[in-house]
C-alpha positions in Angstrom: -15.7 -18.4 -1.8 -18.7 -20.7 -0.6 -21.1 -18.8 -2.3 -25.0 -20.6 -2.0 -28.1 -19.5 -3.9 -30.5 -17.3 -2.5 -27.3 -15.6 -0.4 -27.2 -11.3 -0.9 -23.9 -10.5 -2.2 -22.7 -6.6 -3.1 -20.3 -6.6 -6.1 -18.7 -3.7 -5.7 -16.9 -1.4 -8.4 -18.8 -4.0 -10.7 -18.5 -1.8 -13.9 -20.9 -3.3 -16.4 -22.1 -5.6 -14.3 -21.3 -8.3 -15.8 -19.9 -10.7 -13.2 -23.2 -9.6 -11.4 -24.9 -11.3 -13.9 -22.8 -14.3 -14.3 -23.0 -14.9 -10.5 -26.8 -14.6 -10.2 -27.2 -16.9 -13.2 -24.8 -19.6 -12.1 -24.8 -19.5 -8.8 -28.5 -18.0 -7.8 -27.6 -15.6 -5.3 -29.1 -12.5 -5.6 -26.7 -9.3 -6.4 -26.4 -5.6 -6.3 -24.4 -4.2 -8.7 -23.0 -0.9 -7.7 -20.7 0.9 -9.4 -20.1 4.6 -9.6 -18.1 5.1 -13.6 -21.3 3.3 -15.1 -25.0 4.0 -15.0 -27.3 1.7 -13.4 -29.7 2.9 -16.1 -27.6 1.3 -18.6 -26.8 -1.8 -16.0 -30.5 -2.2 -15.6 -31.0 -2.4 -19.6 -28.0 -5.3 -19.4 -29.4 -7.1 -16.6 -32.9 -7.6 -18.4 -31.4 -8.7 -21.5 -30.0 -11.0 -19.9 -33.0 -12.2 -18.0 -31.9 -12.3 -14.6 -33.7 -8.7 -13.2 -35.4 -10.3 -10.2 -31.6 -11.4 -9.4 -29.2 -8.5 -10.1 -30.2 -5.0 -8.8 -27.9 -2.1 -10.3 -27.1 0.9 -7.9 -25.2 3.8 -8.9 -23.0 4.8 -5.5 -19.4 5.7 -4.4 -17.4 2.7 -2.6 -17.1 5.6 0.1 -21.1 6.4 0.8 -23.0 2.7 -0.1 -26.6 3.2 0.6 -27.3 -0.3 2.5 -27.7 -1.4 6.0 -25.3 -2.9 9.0 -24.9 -6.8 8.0 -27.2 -6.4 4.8 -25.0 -8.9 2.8 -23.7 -12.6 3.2 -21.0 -11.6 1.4 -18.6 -9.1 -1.2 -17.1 -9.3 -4.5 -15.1 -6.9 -6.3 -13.1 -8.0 -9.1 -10.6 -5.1 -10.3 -11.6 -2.3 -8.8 -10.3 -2.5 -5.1 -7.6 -1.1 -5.3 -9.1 2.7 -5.9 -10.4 2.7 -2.7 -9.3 -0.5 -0.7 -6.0 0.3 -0.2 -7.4 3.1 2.6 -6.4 2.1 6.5 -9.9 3.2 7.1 -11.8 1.4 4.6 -12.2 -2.2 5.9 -13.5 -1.1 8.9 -16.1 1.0 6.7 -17.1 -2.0 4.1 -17.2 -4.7 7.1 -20.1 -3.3 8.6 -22.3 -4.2 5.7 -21.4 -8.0 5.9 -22.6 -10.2 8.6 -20.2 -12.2 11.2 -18.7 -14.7 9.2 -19.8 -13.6 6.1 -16.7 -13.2 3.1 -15.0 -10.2 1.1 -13.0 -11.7 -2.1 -10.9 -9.3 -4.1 -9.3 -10.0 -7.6 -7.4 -7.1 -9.0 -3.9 -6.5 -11.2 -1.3 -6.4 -8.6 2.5 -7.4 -7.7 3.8 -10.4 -7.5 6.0 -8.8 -5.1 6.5 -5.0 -3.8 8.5 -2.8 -5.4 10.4 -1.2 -2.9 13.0 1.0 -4.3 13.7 1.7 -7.7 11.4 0.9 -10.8 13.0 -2.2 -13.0 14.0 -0.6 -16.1 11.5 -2.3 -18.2 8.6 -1.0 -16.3 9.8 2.9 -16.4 8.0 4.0 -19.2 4.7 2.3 -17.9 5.2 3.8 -14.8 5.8 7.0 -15.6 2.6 7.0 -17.8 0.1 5.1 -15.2 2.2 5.6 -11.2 0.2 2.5 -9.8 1.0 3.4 -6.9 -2.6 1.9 -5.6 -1.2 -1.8 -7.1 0.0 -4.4 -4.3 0.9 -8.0 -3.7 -0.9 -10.7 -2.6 1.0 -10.8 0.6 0.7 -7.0 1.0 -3.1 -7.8 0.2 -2.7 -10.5 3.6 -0.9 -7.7 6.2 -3.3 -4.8 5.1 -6.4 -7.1 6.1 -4.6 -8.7 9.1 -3.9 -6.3 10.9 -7.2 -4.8 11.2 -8.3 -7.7 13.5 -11.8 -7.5 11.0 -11.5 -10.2 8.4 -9.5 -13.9 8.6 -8.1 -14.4 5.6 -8.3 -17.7 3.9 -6.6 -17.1 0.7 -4.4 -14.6 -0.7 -2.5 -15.7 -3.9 -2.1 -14.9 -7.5 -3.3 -16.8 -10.0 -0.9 -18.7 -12.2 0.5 -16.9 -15.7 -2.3 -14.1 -14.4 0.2 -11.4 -16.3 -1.6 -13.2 -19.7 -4.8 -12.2 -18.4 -4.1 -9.0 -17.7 -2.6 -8.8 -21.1 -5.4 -10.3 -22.9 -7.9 -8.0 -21.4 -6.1 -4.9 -22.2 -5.8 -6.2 -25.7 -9.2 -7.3 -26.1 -11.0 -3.5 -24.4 -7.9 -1.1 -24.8 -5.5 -2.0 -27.8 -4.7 1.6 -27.9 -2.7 1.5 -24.1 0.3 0.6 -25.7 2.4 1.2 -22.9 0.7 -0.9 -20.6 0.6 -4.4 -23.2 4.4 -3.3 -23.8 5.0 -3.9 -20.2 3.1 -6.8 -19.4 4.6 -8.3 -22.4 8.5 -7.4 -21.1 7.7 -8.3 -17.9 6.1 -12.1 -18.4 5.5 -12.2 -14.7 8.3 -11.0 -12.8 6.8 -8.5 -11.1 3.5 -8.0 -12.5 0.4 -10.4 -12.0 -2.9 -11.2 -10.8 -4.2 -11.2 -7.4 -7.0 -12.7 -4.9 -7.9 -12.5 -1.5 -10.7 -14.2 0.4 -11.3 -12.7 4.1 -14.2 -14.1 6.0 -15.6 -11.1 8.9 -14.9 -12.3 12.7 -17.6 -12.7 14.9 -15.5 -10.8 17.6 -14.5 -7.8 15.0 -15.1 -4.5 17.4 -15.8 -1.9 14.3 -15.7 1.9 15.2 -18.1 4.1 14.5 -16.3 7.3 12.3 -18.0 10.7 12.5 -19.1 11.7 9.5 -20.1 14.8 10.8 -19.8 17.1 13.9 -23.0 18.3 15.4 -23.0 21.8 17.7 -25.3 24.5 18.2 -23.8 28.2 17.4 -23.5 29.9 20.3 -22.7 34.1 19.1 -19.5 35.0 20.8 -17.1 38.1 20.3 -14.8 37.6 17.7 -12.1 39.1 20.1 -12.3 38.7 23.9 -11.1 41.9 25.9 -8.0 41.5 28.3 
């Protein structure tokens, strides 16, 4: 992503906002961490340790209800949390409107390296069971899901090369105790399961819809029962 200093960029589902901090101090655009699991209390406490508070601004909010205004951003990251709310037909059309024309949305999650379409290989059955990631796609289902909305261009959508060690190394390093999941990355060794990312860039020409969030009426008292 052609990310440039002074540029507003939302990283959302940004947990403890540490690439929010990471992409203020090496790139110099200014970021709003927002993240509904984590406190921005706690964010905030991060943020000025690690002295970048006139750069990263921490926001508690659901992906669903985000507090900013129409083409507030230049651009969105979310690195692996898109997939608990992206995945919705609904929801590009949502997040789009806080990005201006031709600004980017990049997405780096666990996923596929392919679709599992029918039944579960037998060496990811117990995982599966345990975790039903049903939310996790490929790259290329990543690439149709974005298309065909007629909002973003996509410019990239790939995984990244052994991204099944990553994957494994992270769980290793914050959840030893998931057992299940390292068993099956570890079975696996990239068959089926990897690391993805997608970079869209919003079109100029993108007609968004407005949804209605609510249905205003006045009550009008009527008999419960018309007579014949």
């Amino acid at each position: 992503m052609d990310l440039q200093a002074g540029m507003r960029v939302l990283d959302l589902g940004c947990g403890r906002a540490l690439s929010s901090v990471f992409l203020c101090r090496e790139i110099g655009v200014q970021v709003w961490a927002t993240d509904l699991w984590f406190s921005a209390s706690e964010n905030i406490q991060r943020v000025r340790d690690a002295g970048v508070e006139d750069g990263v601004f921490p926001i508690r909010a659901d992906a669903r209800s985000l507090p900013f205004s129409e083409c507030f951003f230049d651009a969105v990251v979310s690195i692996d949390s898109f997939m608990y709310f992206g995945t919705d037909d609904l929801y590009l059309n949502y997040l789009a409107r806080f990005v201006k024309p031709g600004g980017r949305v990049g997405i780096a999650l666990a996923g596929f390296m392919h679709e599992i379409e029918n039944q579960v290989p037998d060496h990811l059955t117990e995982w599966w069971a345990a975790e039903m990631p049903y939310c996790l796609h490929s790259a290329e289902w990543w690439r149709r899901h974005w298309e065909r909305s007629a909002i973003l261009d996509v410019d990239l959508a790939d995984t990244f090369p052994d991204g099944w060690r990553y994957w494994r190394d992270w769980l290793q390093l914050v959840a030893p105790a998931n057992e299940k999941e390292i068993r099956a990355l570890q079975a696996d060794a990239g068959r089926y399961l990897g690391y993805v990312r997608v970079v869209g860039r919003r079109r100029a020409d993108a007609q968004l819809f407005d949804p209605y969030m609510s249905v205003p009426g006045d009550y009008t008292k009527q008999p419960l029962r018309r007579s014949s």
